[in-house]
C-alpha positions as CSV (number, residue, x, y, z in Angstrom):
1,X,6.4,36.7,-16.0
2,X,8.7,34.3,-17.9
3,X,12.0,33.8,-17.3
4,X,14.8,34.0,-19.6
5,X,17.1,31.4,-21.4
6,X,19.9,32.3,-19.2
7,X,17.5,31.5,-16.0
8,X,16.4,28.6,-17.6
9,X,19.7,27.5,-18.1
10,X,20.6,28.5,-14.8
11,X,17.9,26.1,-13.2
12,X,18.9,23.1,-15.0
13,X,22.7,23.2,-14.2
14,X,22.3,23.7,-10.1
15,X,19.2,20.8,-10.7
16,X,22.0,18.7,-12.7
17,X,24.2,18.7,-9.1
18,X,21.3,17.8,-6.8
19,X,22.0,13.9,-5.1
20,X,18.8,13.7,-3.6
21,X,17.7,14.5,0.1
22,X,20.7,14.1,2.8
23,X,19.0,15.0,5.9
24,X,16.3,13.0,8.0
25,X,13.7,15.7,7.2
26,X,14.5,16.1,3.7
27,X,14.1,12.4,3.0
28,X,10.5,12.4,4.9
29,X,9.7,15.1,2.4
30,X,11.1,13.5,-0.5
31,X,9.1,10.0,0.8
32,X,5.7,11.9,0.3
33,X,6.3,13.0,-3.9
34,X,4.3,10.7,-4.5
35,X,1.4,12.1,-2.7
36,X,2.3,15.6,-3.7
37,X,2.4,14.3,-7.8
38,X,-1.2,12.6,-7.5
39,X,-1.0,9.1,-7.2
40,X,-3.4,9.1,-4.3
41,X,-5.6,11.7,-5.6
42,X,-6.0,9.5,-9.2
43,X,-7.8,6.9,-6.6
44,X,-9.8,9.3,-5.1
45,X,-11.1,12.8,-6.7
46,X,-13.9,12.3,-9.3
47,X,-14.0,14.3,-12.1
48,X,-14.2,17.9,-11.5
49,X,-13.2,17.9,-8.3
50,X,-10.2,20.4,-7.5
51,X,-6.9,18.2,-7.2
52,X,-5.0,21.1,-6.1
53,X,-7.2,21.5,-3.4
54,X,-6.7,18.2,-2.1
55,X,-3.3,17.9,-2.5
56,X,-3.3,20.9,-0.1
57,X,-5.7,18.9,2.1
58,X,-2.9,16.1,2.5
59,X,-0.1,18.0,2.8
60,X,-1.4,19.2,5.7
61,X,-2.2,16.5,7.4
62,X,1.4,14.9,6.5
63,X,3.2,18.7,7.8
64,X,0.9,17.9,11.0
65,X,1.4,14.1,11.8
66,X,5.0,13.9,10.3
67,X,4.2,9.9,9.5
68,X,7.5,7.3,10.0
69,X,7.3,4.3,7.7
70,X,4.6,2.7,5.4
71,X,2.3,1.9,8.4
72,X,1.7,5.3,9.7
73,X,1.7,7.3,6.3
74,X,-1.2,4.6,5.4
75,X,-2.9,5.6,8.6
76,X,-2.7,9.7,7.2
77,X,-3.8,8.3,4.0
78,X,-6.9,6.5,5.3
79,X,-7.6,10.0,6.8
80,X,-6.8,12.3,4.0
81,X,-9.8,9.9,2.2
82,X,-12.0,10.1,4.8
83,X,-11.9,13.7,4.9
84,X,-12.3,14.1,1.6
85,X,-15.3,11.9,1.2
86,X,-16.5,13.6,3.8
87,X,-16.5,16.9,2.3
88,X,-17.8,15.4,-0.9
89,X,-21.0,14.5,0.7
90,X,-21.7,17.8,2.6
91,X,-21.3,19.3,-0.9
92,X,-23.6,16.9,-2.4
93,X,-25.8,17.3,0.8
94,X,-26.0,21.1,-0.4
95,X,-26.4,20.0,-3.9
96,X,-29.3,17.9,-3.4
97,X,-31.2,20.8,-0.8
98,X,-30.5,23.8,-3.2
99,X,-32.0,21.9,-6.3
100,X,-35.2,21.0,-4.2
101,X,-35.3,24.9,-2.8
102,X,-35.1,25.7,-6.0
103,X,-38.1,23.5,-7.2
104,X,-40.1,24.1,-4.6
105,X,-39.8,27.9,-4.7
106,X,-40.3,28.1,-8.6
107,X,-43.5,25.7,-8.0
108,X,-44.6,27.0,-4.9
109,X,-48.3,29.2,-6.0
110,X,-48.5,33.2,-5.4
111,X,-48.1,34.5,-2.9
112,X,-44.1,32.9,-3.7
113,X,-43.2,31.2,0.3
114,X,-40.2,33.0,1.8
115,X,-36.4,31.3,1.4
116,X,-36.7,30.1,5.0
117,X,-40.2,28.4,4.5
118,X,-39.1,26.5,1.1
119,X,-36.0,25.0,2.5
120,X,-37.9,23.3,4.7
121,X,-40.2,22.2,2.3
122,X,-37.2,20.9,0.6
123,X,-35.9,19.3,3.3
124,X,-39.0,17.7,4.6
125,X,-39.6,16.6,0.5
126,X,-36.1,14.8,0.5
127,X,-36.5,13.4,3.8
128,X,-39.8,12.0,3.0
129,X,-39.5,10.8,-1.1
130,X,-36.2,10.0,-1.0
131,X,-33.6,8.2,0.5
132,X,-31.0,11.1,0.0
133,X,-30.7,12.6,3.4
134,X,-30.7,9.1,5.1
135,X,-27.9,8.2,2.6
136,X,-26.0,11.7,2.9
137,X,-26.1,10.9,6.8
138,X,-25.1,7.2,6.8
139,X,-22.3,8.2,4.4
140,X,-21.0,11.2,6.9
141,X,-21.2,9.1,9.8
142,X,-19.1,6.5,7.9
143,X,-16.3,8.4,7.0
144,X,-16.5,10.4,10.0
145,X,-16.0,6.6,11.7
146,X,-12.6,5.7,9.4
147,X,-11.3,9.2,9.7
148,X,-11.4,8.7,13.8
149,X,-10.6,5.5,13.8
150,X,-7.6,5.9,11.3
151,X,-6.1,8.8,13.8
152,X,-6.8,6.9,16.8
153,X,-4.5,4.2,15.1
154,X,-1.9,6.6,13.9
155,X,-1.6,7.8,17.4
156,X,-1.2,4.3,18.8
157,X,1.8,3.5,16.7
158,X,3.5,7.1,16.9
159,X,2.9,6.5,20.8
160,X,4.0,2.9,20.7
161,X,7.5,3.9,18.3
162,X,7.9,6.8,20.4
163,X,8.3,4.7,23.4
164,X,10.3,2.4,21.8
165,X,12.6,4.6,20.4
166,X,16.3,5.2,22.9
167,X,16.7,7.8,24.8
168,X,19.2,10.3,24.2
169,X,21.4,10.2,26.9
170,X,23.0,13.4,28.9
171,X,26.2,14.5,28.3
172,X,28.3,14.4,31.3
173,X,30.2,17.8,31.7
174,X,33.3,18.0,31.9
């Protein structure tokens, strides 16, 4: 559905009277445009791969850490990167066993093996020609390392800041 001129119009004359964030949670928000407009995912996604979807990916990690300052939105970043690399190689992981299934069904003689039987023909081929599941494992382990390590970290210094931070003092009734 598109919108009219008068809507349009509408839209840009409230935007015209915005001064930016006011409140403590509105600025956090604003703080994270960046993320949200793709400057991290530029570094990161290869082509093809569904920026929308890890945009999504981020966001919810920053909704559920709610970072303070550069140190601890680096800490989500390193983990919105880990994640992500993460997820890359379980789908290459899948890429790599359906393409051997595939060949080893389609070569496999008469009578054809069942779907069961060639996957683990086309795991055991890959395990033994190739270094692709030792790879696809090292890699997984790795960024299953930074992602832990990069939370870990972030829960240090929210801890640590948390602790630091004054306590509100009671109000004495009158």
């Amino acid at each position: 559905m598109s919108r009219s001129d008068l809507q349009i119009e509408a839209s840009r004359a409230n935007g015209s009277k915005s001064r930016g964030p006011v409140s403590e949670e509105g600025k956090l928000a604003s703080s994270r445009n960046a993320l949200k407009h793709g400057i991290l995912s530029d570094t990161v996604l290869l082509p093809g791969e569904d920026s929308a979807s890890f945009e999504a990916d981020a966001q919810d990690l920053f909704e559920e850490h709610q970072p303070i300052g550069p140190t601890e939105q680096e800490m989500v970043e390193m983990m919105i990167v880990a994640r992500w690399r993460r997820t890359r190689v379980w789908i290459l992981e899948r890429t790599c066993l359906a393409g051997q299934l595939q060949q080893e069904y389609h070569h496999a003689p008469e009578p054809k093996p069942s779907l069961t039987t060639a996957t683990a023909l086309a795991f055991r081929s890959l395990a033994d020609n190739s270094r692709t599941l030792d790879l696809v494992n090292r890699y997984e382990s790795r960024y299953d390392r930074q992602y832990f390590r990069a939370h870990r970290r972030l829960l240090e210094i929210q801890d640590r800041r948390m602790r630091n931070e004054p306590k509100p003092t009671p109000r004495s009734v009158p």
